[in-house]
C-alpha positions in Angstrom: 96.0 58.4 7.4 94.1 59.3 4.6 90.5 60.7 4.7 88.4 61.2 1.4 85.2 62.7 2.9 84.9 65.2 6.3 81.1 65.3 7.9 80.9 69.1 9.6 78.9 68.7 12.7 77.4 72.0 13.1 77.4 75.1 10.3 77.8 78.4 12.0 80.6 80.6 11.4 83.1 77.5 12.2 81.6 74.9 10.2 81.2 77.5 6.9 84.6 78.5 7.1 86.2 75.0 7.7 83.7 74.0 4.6 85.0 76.2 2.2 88.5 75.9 2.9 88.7 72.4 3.2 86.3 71.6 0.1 89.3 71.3 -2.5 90.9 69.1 -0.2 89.0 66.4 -0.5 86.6 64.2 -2.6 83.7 65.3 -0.4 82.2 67.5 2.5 78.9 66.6 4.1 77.7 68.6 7.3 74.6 68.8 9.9 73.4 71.5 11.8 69.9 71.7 13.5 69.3 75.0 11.1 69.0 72.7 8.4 65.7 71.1 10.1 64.5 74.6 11.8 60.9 74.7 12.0 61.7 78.6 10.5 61.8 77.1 6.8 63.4 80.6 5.7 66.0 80.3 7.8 66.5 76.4 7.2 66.5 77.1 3.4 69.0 79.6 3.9 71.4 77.5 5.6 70.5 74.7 3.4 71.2 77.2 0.1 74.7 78.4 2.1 75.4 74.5 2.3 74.7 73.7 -1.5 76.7 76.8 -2.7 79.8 76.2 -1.0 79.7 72.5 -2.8 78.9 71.0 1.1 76.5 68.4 1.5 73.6 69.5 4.2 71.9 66.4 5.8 69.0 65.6 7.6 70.8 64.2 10.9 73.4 62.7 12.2 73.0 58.9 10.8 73.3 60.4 7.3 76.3 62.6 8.4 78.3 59.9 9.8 77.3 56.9 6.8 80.6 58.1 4.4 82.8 60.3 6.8 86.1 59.7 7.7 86.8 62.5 9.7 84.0 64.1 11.6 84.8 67.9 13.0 82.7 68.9 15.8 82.3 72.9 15.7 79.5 73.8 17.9 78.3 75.8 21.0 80.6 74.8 24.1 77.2 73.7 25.4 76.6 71.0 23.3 79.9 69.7 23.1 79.1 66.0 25.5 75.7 66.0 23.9 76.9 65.9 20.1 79.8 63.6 21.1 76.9 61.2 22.1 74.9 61.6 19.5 77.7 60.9 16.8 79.2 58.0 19.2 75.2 56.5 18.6 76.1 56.4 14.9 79.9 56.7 13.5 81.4 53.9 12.2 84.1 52.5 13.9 88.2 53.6 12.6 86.3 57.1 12.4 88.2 60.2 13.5 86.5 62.5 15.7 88.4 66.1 15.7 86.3 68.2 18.6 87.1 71.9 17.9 84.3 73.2 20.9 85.9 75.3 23.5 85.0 73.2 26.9 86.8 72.0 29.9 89.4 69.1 30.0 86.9 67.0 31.7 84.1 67.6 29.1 86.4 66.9 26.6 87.4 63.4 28.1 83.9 62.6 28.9 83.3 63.1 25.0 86.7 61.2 24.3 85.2 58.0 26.3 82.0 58.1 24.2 83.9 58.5 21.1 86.8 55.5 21.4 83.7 53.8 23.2 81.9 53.4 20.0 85.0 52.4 18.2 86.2 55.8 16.8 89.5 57.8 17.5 89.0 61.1 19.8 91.3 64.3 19.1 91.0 67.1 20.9 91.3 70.4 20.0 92.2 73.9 21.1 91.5 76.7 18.9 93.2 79.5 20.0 92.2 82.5 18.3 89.3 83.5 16.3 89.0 81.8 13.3 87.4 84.1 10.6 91.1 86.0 9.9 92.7 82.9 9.8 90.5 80.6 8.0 91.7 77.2 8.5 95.2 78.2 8.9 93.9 79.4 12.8 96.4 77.9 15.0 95.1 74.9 16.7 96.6 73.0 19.5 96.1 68.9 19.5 95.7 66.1 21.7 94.8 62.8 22.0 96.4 59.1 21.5 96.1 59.8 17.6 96.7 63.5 17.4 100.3 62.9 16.3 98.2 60.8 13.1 95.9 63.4 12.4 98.4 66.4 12.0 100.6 65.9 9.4 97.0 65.0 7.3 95.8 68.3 8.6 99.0 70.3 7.7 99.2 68.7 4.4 95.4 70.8 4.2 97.2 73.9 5.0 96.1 73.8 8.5 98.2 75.3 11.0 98.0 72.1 13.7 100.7 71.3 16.4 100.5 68.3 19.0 100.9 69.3 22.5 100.2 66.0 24.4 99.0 62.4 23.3 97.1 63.2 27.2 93.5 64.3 27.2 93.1 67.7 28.4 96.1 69.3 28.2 95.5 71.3 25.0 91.7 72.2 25.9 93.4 73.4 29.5 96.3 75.5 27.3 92.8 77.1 25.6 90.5 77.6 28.3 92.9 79.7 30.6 93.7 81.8 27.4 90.1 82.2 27.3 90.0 83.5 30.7 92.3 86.5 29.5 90.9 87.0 26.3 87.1 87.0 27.1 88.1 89.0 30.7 89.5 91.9 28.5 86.5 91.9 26.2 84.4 92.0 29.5 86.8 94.4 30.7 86.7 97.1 28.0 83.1 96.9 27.1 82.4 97.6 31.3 85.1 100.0 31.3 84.4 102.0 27.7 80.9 101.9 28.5 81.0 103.3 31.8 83.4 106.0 31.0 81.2 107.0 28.1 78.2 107.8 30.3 80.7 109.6 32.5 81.4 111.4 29.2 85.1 110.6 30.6 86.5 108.6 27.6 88.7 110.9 26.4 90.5 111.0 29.3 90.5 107.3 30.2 91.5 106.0 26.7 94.9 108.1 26.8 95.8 107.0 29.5 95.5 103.4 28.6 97.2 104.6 25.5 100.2 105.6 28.1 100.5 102.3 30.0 100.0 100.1 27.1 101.0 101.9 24.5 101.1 98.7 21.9 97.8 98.9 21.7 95.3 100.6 19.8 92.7 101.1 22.6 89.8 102.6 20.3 90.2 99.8 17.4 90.6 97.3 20.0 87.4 98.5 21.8 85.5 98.3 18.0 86.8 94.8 17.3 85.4 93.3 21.1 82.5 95.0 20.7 81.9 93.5 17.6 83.1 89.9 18.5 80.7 90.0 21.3 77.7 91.2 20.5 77.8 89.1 17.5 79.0 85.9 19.4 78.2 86.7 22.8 75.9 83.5 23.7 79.2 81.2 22.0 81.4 83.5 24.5 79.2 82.9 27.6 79.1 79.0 27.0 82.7 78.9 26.7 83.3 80.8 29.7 81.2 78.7 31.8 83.4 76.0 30.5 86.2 77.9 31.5 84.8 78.5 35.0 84.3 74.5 35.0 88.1 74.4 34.1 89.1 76.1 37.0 86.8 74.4 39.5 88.0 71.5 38.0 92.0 72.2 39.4 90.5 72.8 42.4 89.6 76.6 42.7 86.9 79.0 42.8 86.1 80.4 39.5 85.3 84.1 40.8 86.7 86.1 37.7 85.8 83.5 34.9 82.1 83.1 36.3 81.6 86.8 35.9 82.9 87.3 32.6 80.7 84.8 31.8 77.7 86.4 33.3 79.0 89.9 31.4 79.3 88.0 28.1 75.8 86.8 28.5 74.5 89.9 29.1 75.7 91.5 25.9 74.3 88.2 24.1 71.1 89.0 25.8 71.0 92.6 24.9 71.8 91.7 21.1 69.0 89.2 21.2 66.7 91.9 22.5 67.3 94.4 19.4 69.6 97.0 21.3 72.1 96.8 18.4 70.1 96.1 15.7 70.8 98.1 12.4 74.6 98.6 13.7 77.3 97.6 11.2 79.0 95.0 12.8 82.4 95.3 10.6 82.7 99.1 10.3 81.4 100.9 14.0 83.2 102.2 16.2 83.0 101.6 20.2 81.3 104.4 20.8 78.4 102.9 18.8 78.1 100.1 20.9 78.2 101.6 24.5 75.8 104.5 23.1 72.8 101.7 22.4 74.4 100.4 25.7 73.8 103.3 26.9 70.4 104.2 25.6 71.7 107.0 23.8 72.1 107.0 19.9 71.6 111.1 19.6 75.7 111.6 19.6 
């Protein structure tokens, strides 16, 4: 397989970080993102400026994205993930490689596979199992699909760290989404817990003893680093929960924990969005910070 030109679909923190590393790769990367369009023209031009110094092509829609691409990469909001499959189905041409990295259920993601080999392209799945901004394109990503086996020794050639779990549908966005249902739970988890205990000004004494029973963790940089993750991804984390939940309903059980870390993950987003955190230094604060705006408190 080779592939001279990738089209990003979507350029958020994914589709910027996937740009850049892949850019030296090949002959060209083109991407589109709704930003690009915005009716905010500062925030448009932004994107558009991000785009145009990282040597990435921005388009106006997805026609233009999908005219020279080889290999499209879907990185978008869980969400969207059936509704950008059908929009690039509408317009790729056919022998085109779709590579979905969205975090959504093994139904959703063969829902968007029947759309994609529909319109003559070739459907991978893809689970992304960690976060991607210390890994870059090396993040470990699991693959599926009838012509995952193809597409990986291409993408490991790139540097990518890629391994084929199944030539089924499913399996690797299953192997994601109950990780997610760990993952996200903890974040829930600690921010409920941290929070609570420092209202209860009780965190010193809860934290050691977390310290005691795990004591391979580093509670307090752990708490900074969800914190962080969530209230600056929140929203992505509540969609891809509620994909989660749909995972679970989908073998046939209720989705009591994964539908309420969703709901907690959610509420952080919508706190963020309301201004609670604003002015916080997302890369450098520690918990405390957090659960004090939490908390309505930011005289300690």
């Amino acid at each position: 397989m080779q592939v001279r030109h990738i089209g990003l679909i979507g350029y958020g923190e994914v589709g910027k970080t996937f740009g850049a590393g892949l850019r030296a790769r090949v002959d060209a990367i083109s991407a589109w993102d709704l930003k690009f369009t915005a009716a905010d023209r500062d925030l448009a031009q932004a994107q558009q400026a991000h785009a145009s110094g990282a040597d990435v092509h921005a388009c106006d829609g997805m026609a233009r994205l999908c005219e020279q691409a080889e290999l499209l990469i879907s990185a978008v909001t869980a969400s969207n993930t059936l509704a950008v499959a059908r929009e690039a189905a509408a317009q790729l041409r056919p022998g085109t490689v779709f590579l979905d990295l969205n975090s959504a259920s093994p139904q959703t993601k063969q829902q968007a596979a029947a759309l994609i080999d529909a319109a003559g392209g070739r459907y991978v799945e893809a689970g992304v199992m960690t976060s991607v901004p210390p890994y870059g394109i090396r993040v470990p990503m699991l693959l599926g699909g009838a012509s995952a086996a193809e597409l990986a020794p291409l993408l490991s050639g790139w540097g990518m760290d890629a391994t084929v779990v199944s030539d089924r549908l499913g399996v690797a966005s299953a192997i994601k989404m109950c990780r997610s249902v760990m993952i996200k739970g903890l974040e829930a988890l600690v921010i409920e817990s941290y929070t609570t205990a420092r209202r209860y000004g009780v965190e010193d004494h809860v934290i050691p003893t977390l310290q005691e029973t795990f004591p391979g963790i580093d509670w307090p940089q752990v708490g900074a680093y969800f914190f962080s993750r969530v209230v600056q991804h929140g929203q992505r984390r509540a969609e891809e929960m509620r994909e989660s939940a749909n995972t679970v309903r989908e073998a046939g059980f209720e989705p009591f924990m994964a539908a309420a870390i969703a709901g907690k993950q959610q509420w952080v987003a919508d706190q963020a969005r309301a201004g609670v955190f604003d002015g916080v230094d997302t890369k450098n604060s520690a918990w405390q910070v957090y659960a004090d705006r939490l908390i309505g408190d930011d005289t300690r």
